[in-house]
The first five atom37 places (N, CA, C, CB, O) and aatype in JSON, in Angstrom:
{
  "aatype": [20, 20, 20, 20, 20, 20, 20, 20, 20, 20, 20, 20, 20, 20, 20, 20, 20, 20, 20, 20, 20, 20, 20, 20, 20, 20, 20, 20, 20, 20, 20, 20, 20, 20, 20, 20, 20, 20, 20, 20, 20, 20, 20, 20, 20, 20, 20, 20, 20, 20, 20, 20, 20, 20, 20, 20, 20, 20, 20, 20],
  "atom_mask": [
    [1, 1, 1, 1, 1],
    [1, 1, 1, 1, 1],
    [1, 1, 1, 1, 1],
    [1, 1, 1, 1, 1],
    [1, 1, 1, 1, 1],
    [1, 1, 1, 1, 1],
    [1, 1, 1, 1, 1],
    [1, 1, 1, 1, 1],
    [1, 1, 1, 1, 1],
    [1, 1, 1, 1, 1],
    [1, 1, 1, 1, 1],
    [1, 1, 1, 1, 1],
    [1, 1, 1, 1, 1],
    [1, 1, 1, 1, 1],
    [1, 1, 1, 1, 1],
    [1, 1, 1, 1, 1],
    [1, 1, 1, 1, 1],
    [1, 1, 1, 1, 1],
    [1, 1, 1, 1, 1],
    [1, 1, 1, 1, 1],
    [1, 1, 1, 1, 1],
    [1, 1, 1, 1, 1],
    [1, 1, 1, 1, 1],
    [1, 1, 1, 1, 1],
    [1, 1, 1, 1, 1],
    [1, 1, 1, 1, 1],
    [1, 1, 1, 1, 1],
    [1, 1, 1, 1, 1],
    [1, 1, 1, 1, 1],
    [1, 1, 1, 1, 1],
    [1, 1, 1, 1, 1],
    [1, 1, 1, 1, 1],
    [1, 1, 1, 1, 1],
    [1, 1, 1, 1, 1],
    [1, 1, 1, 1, 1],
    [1, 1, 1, 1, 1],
    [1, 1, 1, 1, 1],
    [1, 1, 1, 1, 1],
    [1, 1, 1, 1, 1],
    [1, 1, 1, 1, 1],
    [1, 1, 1, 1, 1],
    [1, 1, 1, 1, 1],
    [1, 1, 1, 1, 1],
    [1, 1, 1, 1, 1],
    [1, 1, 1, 1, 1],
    [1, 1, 1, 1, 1],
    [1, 1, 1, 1, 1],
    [1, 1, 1, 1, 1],
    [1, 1, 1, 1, 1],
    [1, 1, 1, 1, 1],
    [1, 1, 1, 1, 1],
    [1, 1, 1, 1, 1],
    [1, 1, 1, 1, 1],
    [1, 1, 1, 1, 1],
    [1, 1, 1, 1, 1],
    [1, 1, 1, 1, 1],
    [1, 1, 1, 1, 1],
    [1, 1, 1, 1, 1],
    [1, 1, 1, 1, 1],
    [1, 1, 1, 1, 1]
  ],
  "atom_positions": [
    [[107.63, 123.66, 95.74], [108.56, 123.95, 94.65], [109.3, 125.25, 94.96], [107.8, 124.06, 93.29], [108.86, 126.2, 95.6]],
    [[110.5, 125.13, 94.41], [111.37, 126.41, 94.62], [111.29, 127.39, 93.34], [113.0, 125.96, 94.88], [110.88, 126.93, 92.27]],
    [[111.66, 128.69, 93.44], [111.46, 129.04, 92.56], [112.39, 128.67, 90.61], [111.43, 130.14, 93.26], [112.04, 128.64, 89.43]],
    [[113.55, 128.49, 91.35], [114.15, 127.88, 90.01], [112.89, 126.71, 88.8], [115.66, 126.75, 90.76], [112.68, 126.6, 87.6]],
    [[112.36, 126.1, 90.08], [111.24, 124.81, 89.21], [110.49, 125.15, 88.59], [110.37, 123.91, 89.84], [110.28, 124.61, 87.5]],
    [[109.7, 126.32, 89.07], [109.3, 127.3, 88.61], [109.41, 128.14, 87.24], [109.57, 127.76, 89.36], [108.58, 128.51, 86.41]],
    [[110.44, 128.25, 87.33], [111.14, 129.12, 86.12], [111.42, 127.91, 84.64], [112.99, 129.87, 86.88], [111.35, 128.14, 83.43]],
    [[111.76, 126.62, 85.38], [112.46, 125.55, 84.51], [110.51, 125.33, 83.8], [113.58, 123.79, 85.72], [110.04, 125.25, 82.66]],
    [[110.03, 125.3, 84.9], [108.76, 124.53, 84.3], [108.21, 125.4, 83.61], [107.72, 123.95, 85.21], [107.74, 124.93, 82.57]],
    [[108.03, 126.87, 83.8], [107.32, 127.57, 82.22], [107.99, 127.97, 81.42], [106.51, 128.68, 82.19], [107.3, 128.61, 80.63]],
    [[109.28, 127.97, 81.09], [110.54, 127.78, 80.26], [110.05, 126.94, 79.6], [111.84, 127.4, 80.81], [109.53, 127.2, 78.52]],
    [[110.13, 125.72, 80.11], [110.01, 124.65, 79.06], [108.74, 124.34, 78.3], [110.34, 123.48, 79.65], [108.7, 123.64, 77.29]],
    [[107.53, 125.05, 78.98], [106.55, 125.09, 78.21], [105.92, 126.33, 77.2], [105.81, 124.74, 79.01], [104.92, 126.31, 76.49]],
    [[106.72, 127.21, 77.4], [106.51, 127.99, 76.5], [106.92, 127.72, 75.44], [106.81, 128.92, 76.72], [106.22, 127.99, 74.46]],
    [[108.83, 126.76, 75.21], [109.53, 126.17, 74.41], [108.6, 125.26, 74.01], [110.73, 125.74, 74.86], [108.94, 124.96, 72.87]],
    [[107.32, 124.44, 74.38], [106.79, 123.38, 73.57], [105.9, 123.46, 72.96], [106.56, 122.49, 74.02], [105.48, 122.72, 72.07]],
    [[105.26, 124.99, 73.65], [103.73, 125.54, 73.21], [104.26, 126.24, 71.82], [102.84, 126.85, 74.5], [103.55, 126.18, 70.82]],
    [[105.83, 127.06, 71.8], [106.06, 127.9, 70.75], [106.39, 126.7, 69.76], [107.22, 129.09, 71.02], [105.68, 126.77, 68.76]],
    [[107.16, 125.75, 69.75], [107.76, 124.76, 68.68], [106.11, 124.4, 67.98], [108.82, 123.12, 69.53], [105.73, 124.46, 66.81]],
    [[105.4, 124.04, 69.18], [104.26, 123.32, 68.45], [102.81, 124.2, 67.58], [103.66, 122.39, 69.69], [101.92, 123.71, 66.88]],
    [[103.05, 125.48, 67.95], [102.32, 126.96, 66.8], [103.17, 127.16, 66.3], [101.74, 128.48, 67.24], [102.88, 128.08, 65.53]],
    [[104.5, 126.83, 66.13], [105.48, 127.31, 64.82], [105.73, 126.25, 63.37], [107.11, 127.51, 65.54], [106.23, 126.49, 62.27]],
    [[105.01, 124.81, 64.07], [104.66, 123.87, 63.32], [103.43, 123.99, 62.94], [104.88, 122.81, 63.79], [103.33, 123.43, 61.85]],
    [[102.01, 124.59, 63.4], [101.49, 124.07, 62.66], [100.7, 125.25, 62.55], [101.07, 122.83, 62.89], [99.53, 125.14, 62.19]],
    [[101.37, 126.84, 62.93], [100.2, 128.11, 62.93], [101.2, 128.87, 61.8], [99.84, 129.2, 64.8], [100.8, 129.05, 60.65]],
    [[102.64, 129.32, 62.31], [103.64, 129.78, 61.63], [104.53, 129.77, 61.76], [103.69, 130.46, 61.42], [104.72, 129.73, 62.98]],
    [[105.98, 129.79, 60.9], [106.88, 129.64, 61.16], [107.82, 130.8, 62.5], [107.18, 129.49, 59.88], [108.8, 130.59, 63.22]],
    [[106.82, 132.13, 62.3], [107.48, 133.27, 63.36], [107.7, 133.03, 64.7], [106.7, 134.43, 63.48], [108.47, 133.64, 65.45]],
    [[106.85, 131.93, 65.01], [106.77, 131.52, 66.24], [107.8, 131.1, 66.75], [105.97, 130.76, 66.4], [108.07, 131.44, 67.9]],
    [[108.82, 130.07, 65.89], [110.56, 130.18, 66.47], [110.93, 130.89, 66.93], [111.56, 130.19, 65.85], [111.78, 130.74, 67.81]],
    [[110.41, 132.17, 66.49], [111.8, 133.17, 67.63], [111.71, 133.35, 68.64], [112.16, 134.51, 67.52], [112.6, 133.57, 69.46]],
    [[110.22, 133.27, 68.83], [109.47, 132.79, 70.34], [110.39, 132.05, 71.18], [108.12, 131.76, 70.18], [110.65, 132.52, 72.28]],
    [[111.09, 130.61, 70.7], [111.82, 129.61, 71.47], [113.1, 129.79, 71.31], [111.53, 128.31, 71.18], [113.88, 129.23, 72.08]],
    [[113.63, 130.68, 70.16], [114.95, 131.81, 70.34], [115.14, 132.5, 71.44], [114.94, 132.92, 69.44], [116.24, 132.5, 71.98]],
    [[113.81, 133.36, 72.08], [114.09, 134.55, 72.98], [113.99, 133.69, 74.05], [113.11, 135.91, 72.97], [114.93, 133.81, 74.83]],
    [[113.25, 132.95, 74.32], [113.34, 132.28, 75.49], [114.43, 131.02, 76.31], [112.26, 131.88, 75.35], [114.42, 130.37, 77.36]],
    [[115.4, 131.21, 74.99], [116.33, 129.74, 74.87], [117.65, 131.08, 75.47], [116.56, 128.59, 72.63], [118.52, 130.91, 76.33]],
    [[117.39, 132.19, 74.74], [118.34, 133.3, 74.79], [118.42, 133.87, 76.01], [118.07, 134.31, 73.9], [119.44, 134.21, 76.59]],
    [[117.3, 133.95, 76.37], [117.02, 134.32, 77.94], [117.51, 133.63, 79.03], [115.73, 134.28, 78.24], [117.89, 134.26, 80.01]],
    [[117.54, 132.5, 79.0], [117.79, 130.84, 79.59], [119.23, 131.17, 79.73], [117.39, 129.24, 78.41], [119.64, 131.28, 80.88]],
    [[120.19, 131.37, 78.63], [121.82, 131.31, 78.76], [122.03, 132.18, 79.55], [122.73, 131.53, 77.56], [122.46, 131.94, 80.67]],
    [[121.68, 133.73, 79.0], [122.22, 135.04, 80.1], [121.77, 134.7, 80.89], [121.96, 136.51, 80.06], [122.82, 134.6, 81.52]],
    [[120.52, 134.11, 82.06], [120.7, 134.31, 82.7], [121.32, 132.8, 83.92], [119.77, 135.13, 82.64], [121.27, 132.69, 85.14]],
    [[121.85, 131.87, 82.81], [122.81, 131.16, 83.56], [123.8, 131.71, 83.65], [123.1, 130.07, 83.22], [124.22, 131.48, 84.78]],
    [[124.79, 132.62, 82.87], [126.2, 133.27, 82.74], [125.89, 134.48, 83.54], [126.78, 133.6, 81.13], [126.89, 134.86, 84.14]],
    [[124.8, 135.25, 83.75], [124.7, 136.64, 84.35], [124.37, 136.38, 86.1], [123.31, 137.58, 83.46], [124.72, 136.87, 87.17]],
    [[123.43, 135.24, 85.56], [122.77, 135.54, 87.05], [121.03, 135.89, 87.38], [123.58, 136.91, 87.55], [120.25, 135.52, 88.25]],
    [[120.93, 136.74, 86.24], [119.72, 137.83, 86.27], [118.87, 136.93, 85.37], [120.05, 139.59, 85.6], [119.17, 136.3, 84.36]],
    [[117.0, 137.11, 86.44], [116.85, 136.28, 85.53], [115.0, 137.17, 85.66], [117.36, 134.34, 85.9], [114.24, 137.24, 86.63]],
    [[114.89, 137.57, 84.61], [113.54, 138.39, 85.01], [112.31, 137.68, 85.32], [113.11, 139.27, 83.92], [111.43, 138.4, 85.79]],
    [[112.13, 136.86, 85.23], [110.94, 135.72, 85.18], [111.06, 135.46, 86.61], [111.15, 134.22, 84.12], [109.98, 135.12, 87.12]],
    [[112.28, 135.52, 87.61], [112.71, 135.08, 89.28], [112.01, 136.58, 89.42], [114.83, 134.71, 89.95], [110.85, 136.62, 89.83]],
    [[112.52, 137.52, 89.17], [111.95, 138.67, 89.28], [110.52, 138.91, 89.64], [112.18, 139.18, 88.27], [110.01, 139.19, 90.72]],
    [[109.99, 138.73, 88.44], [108.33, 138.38, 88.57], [107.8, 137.97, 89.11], [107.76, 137.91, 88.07], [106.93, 138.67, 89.62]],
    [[107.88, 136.23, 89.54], [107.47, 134.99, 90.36], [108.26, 135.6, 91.77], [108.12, 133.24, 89.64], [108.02, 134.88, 92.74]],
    [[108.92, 136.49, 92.01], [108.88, 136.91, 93.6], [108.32, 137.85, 93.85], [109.98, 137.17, 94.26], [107.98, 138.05, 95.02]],
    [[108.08, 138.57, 93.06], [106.52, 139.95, 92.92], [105.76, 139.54, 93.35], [105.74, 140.5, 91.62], [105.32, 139.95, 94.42]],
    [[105.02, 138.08, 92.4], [103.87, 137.74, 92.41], [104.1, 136.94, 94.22], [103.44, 136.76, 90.86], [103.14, 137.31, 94.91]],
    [[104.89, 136.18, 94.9], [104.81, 135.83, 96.13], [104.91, 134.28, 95.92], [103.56, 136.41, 96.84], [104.61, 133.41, 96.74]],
    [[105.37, 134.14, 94.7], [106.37, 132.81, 95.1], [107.09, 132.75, 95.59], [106.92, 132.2, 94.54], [107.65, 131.66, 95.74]]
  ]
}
């Protein structure tokens, strides 16, 4: 896997883990899939993407 797959694949599970404790723990948990949906755009329009950041720290 490259790192983009990477990024797509715990993106999207943070988005399913947060929808699904915002259904049934609390509603705060949306903003959870706000910041991470928010994160997702800048860094299609910027470029910058801190999570690529990280996952090449770590030696992905």
């Amino acid at each position: 896997m490259i790192i983009s797959d990477y990024i797509q694949t715990i993106a999207g599970s943070f988005i399913l883990i947060s929808l699904v404790l915002g259904y049934f723990i609390h509603e705060y948990f949306y903003f959870f899939t706000f910041f991470v949906g928010l994160n997702l755009f800048q860094s299609g329009i910027s470029g910058f993407c801190p999570l690529a950041k990280i996952l090449k720290r770590m030696g992905l």
